[in-house]
C-alpha positions as a Markdown table, in Angstrom:
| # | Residue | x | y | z |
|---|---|---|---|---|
| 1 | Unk | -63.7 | -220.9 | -29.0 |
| 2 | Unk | -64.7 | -217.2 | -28.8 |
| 3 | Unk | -61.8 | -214.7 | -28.0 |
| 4 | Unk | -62.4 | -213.0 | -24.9 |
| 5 | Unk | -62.5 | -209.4 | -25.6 |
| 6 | Unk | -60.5 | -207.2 | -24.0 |
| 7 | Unk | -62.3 | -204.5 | -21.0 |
| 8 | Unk | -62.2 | -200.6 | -22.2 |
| 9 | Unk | -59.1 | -198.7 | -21.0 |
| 10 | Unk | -60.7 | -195.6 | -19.3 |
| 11 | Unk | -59.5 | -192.9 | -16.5 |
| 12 | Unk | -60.6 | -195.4 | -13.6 |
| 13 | Unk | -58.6 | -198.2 | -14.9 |
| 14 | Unk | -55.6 | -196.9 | -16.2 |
| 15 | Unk | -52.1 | -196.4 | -14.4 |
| 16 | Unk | -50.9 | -193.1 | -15.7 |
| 17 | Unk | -47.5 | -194.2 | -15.3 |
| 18 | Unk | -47.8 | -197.2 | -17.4 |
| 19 | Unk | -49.6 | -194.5 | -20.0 |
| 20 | Unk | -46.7 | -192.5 | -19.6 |
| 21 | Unk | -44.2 | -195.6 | -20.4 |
| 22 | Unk | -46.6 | -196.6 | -23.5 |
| 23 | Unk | -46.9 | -193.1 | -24.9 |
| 24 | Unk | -42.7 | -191.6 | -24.6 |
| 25 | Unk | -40.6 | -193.8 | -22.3 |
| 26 | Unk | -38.6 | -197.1 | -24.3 |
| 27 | Unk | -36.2 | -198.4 | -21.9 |
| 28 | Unk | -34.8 | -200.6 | -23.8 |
| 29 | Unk | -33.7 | -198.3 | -26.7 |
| 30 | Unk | -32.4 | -195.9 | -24.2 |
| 31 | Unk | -30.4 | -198.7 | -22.5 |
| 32 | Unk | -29.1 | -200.1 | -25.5 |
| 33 | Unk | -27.7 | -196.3 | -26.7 |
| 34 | Unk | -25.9 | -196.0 | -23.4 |
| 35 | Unk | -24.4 | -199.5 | -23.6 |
| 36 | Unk | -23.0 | -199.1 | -26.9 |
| 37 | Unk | -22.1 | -195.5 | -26.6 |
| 38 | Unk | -20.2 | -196.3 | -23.0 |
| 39 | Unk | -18.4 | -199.1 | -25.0 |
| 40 | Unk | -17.1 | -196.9 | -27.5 |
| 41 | Unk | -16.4 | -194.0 | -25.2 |
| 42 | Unk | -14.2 | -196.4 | -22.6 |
| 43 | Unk | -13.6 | -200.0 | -24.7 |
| 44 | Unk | -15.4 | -201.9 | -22.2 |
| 45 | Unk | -18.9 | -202.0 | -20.8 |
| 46 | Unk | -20.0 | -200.2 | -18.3 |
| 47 | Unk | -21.4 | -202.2 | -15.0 |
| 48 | Unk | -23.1 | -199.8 | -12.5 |
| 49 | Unk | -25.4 | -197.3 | -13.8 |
| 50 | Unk | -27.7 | -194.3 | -11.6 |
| 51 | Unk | -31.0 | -193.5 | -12.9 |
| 52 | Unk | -31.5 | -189.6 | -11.7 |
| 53 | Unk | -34.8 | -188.5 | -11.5 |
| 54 | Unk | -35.7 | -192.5 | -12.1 |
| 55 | Unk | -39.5 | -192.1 | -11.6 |
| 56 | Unk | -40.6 | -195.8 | -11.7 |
| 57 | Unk | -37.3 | -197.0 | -12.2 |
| 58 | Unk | -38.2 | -198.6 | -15.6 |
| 59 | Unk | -35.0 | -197.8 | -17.4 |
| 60 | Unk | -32.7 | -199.5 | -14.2 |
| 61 | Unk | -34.7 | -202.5 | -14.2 |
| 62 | Unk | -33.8 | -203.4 | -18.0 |
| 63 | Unk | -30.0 | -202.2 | -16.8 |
| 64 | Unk | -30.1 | -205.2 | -14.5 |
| 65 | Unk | -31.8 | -207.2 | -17.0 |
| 66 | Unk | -29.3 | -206.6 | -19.6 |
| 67 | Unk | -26.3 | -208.6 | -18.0 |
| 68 | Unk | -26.2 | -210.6 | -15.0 |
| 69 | Unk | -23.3 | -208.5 | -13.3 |
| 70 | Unk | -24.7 | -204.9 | -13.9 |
| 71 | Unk | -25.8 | -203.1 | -10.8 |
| 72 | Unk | -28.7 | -200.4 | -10.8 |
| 73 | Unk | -29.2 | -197.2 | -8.7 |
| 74 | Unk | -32.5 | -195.6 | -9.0 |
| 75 | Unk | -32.8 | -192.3 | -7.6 |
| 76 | Unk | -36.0 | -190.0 | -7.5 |
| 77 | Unk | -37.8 | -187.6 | -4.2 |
| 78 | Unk | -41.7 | -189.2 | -4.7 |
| 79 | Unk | -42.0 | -191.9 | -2.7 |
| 80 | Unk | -45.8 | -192.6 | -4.5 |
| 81 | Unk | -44.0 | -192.6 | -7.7 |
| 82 | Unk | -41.3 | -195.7 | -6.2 |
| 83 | Unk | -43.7 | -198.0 | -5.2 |
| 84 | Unk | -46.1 | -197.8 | -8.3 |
| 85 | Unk | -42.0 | -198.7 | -9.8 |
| 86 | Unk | -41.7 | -201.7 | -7.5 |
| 87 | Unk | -45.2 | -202.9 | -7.7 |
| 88 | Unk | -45.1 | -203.2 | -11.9 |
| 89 | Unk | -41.6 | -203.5 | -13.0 |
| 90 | Unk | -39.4 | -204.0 | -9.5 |
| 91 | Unk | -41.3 | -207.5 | -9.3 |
| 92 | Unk | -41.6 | -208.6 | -12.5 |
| 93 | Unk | -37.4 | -208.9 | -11.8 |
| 94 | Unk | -35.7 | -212.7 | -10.6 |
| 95 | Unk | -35.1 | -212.6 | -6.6 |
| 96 | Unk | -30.8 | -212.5 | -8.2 |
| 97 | Unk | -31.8 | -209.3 | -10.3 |
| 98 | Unk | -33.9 | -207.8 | -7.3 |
| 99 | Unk | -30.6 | -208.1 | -5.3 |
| 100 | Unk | -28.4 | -205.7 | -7.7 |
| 101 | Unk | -31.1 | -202.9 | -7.9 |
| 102 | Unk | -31.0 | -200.4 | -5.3 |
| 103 | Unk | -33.9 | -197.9 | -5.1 |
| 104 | Unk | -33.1 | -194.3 | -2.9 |
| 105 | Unk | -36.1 | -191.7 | -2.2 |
| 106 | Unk | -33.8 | -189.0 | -2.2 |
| 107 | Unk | -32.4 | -185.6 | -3.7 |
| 108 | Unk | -30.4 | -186.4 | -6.7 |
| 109 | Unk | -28.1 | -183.3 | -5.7 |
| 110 | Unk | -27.1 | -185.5 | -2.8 |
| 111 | Unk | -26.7 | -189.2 | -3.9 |
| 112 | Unk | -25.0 | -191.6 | -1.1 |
| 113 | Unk | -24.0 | -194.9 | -0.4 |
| 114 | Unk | -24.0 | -197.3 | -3.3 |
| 115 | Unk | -25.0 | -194.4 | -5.9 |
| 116 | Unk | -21.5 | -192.9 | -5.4 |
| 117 | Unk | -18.7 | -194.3 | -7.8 |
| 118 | Unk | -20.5 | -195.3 | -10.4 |
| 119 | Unk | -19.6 | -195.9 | -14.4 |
| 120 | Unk | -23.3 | -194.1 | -15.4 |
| 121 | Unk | -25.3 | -191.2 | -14.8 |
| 122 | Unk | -28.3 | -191.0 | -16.1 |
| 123 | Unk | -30.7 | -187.9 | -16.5 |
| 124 | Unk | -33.0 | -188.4 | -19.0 |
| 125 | Unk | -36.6 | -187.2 | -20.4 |
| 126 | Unk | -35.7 | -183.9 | -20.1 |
| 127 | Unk | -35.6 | -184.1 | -15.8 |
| 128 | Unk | -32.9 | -182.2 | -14.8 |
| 129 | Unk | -34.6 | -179.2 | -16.3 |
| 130 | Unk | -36.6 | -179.0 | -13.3 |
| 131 | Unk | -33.3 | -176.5 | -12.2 |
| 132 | Unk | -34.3 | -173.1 | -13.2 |
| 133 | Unk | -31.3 | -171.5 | -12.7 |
| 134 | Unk | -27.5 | -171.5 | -14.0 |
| 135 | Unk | -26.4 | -172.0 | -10.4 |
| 136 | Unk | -28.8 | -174.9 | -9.7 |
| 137 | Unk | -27.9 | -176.3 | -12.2 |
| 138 | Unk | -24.3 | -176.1 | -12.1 |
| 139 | Unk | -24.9 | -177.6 | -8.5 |
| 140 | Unk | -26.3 | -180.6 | -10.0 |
| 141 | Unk | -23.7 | -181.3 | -12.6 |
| 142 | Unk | -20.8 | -181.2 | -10.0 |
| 143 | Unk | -22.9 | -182.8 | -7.7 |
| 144 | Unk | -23.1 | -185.7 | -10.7 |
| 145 | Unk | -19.1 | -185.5 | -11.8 |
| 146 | Unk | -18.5 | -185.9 | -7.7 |
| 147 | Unk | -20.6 | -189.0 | -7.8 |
| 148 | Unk | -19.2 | -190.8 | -10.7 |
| 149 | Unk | -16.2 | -193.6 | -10.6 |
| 150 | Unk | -12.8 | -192.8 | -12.3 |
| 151 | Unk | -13.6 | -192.9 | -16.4 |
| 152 | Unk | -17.2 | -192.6 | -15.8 |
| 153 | Unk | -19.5 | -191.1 | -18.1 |
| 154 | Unk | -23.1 | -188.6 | -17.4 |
| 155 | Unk | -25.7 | -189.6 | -19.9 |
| 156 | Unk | -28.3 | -186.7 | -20.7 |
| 157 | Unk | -31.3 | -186.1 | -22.9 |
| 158 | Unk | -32.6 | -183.0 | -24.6 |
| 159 | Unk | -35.2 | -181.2 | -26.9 |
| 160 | Unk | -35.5 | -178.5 | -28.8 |
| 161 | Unk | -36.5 | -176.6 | -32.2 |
| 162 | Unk | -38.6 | -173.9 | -33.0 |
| 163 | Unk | -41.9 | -175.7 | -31.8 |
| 164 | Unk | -40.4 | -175.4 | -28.5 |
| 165 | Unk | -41.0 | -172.1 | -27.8 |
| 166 | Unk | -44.5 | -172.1 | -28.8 |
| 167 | Unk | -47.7 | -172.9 | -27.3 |
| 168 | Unk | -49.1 | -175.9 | -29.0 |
| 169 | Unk | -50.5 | -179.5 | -28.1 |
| 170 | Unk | -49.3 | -182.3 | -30.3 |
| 171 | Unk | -51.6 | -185.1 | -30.0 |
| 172 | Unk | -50.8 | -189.2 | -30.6 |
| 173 | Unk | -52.8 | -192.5 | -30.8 |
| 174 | Unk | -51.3 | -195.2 | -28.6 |
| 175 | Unk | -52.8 | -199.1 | -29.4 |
| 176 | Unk | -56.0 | -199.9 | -30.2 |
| 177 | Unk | -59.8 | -199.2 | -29.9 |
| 178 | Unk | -60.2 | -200.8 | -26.7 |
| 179 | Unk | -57.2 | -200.6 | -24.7 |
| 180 | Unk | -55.8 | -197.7 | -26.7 |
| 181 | Unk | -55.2 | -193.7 | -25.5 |
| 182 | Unk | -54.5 | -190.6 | -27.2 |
| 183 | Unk | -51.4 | -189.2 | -25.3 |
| 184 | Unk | -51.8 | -185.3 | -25.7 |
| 185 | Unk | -48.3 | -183.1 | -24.9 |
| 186 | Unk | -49.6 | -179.4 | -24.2 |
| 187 | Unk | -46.6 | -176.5 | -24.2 |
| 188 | Unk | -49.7 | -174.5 | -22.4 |
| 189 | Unk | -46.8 | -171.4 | -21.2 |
| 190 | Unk | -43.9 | -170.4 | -22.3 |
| 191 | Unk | -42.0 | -167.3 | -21.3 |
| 192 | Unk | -39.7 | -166.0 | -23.5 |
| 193 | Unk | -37.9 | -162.9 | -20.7 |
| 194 | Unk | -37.1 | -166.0 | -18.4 |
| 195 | Unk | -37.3 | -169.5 | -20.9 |
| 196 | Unk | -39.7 | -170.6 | -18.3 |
| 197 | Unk | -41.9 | -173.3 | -19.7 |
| 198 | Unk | -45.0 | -175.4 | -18.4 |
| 199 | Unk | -45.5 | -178.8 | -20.4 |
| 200 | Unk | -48.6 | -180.8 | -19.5 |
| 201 | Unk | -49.5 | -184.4 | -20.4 |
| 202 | Unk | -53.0 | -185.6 | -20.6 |
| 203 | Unk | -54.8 | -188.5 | -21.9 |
| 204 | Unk | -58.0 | -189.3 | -23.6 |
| 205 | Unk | -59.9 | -192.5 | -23.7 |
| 206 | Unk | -62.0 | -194.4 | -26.3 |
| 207 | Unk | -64.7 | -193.7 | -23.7 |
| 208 | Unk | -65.4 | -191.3 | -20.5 |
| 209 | Unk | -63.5 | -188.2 | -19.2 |
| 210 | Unk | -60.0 | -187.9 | -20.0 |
| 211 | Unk | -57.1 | -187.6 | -17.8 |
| 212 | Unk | -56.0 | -183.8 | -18.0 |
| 213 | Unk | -52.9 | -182.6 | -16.0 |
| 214 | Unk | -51.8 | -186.4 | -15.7 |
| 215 | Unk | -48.3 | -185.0 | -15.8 |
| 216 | Unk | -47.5 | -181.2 | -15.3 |
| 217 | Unk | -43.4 | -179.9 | -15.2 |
| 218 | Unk | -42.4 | -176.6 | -15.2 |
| 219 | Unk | -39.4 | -176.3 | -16.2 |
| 220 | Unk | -37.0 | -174.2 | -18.2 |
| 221 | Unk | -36.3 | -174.3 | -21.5 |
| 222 | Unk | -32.4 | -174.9 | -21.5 |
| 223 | Unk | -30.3 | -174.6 | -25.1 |
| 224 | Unk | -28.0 | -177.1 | -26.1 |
| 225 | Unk | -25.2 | -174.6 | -25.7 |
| 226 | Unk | -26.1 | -173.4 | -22.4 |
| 227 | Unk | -26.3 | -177.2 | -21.2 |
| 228 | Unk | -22.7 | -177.5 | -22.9 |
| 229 | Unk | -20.9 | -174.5 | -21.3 |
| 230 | Unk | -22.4 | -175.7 | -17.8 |
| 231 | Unk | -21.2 | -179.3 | -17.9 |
| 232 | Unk | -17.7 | -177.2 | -19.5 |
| 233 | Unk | -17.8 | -175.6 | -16.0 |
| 234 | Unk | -18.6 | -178.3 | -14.0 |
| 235 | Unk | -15.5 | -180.1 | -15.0 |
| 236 | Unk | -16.7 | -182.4 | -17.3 |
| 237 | Unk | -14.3 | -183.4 | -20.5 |
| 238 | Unk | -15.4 | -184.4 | -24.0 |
| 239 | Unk | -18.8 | -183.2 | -24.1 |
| 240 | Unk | -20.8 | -184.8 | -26.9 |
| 241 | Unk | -23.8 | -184.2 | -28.9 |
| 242 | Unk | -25.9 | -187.3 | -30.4 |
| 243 | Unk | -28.2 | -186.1 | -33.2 |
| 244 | Unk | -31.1 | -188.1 | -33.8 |
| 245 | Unk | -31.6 | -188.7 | -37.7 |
| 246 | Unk | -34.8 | -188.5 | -39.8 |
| 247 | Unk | -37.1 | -190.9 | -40.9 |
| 248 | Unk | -38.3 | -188.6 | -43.8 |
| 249 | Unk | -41.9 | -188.2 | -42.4 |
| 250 | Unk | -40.7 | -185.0 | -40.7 |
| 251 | Unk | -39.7 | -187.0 | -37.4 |
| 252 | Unk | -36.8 | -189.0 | -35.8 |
| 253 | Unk | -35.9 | -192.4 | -37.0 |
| 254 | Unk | -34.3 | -193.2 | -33.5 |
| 255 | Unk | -30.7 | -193.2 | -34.5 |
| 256 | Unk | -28.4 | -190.9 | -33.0 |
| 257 | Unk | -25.0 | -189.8 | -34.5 |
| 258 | Unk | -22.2 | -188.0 | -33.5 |
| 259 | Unk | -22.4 | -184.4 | -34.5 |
| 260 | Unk | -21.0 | -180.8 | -34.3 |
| 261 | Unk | -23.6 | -179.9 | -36.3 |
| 262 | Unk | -27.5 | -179.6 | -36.0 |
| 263 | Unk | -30.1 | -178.8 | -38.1 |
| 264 | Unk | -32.3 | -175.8 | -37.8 |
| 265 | Unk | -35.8 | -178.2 | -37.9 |
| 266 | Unk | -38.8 | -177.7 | -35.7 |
| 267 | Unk | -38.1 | -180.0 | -33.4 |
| 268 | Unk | -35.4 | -182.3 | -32.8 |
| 269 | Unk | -34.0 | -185.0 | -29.4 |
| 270 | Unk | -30.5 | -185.3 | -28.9 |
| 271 | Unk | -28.4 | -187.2 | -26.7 |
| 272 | Unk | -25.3 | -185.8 | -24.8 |
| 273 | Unk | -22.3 | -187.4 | -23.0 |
| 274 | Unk | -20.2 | -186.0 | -20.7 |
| 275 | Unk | -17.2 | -187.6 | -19.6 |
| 276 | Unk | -15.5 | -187.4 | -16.1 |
């Protein structure tokens, strides 16, 4: 019998947030580093974890999924953004998972009800950024040590190098002819007086327009150190750098290791812990 082939991805039928997941987002590596790091940090797992900034909630969904007591919290302001979450990953979940996920359209500097006294924080793909300012972001970091449970643990993300401060696009080819994309990251501005940056994600299709300005943050471009001495202020204890190794083709073989050490590359993703 005659496979059916598969229709054209293109700009009228793609989800950009499913592009997005495809192209830079693997929950379930990021889950499984914060399970076994939590582990090692506390000697037992961790059971209810807050996704800051949780977009389509991807990464609390496989939290839930991962043992049948964890609890999620997904937090994030676009309401658009939620229900493209619920509509593709949300209800893909059993009615028993459903009932431990808890999604809040709301500011993570003010999380409430069951996103308060939890074991995980988690701020990841480089979110948090979005605070410009030492004071901003020293507000969200006590706002996030306030929020977690005795012995809990904030989980952050973070990039950096000397390709960081340029102006470049880095392009990538996701899948296949058909139902393939090139995912394009674009550091269009960078201001080095003020570190202020705008990144922009677009994507191009096998055939028709592409998607320009899918994704557009402006942000600013925080150093490890600086991200260290502000979670030092905040009250945070043990703050700890994850360095992700190399896979000897010049990029990241997605193991991360305790270090007090980096390495001066061009780019490089790290992980950090900071511990209540």
């Amino acid at each position: 019998m005659a496979r059916t082939k598969l229709p054209i991805l293109t700009r009228a039928t793609a989800d950009k947030h499913d592009l997005y997941e495809r192209a830079v987002q693997c929950s379930e590596a990021e889950i499984e580093f914060v399970d076994k790091a939590y582990k090692k940090i506390r000697g037992k797992p961790a059971r209810v974890l807050r996704e800051d900034f949780c977009g389509t909630a991807a990464t609390a969904c496989e939290w839930v999924r991962l043992r049948k007591d964890n609890r999620a919290i997904g937090v994030d302001l676009d309401g658009p953004t939620l229900a493209n979450g619920r509509k593709r990953h949300v209800s893909k979940l059993s009615a028993e998972q459903q009932a431990r996920l808890t999604l809040q359209q709301r500011n993570v500097l003010n999380p409430s009800g069951p996103g308060l006294g939890v074991d995980v924080v988690l701020a990841m793909n480089f979110s948090y950024w979005i605070f410009t300012t030492r004071e901003q972001m020293l507000k969200y970091f006590r706002a996030v040590r306030r929020s977690l449970g005795a012995g809990g643990v904030f989980f952050l993300d973070h990039y950096g190098g000397a390709d960081s401060y340029l102006e470049i696009k880095e392009r990538r080819r996701i899948g296949g002819p058909r139902r393939g994309f090139t995912y394009v990251w674009d550091q269009s501005y960078y201001n080095p007086l003020t570190n202020e940056k705008v990144n922009r994600i677009h994507f191009e299709f096998h055939k028709g327009p592409a998607w320009r300005n899918a994704f557009v943050y402006r942000w600013r471009l925080w150093s490890l150190v600086e991200v260290r001495e502000l979670l030092d202020d905040a009250g945070f204890s043990n703050v700890t750098v994850y360095w992700e190794g190399d896979d000897g083709k010049g990029g990241g073989d997605g193991n991360f290791k305790v270090t007090t050490r980096g390495e001066a590359c061009r780019c490089y993703i790290a992980y950090i812990t900071a511990e209540k």
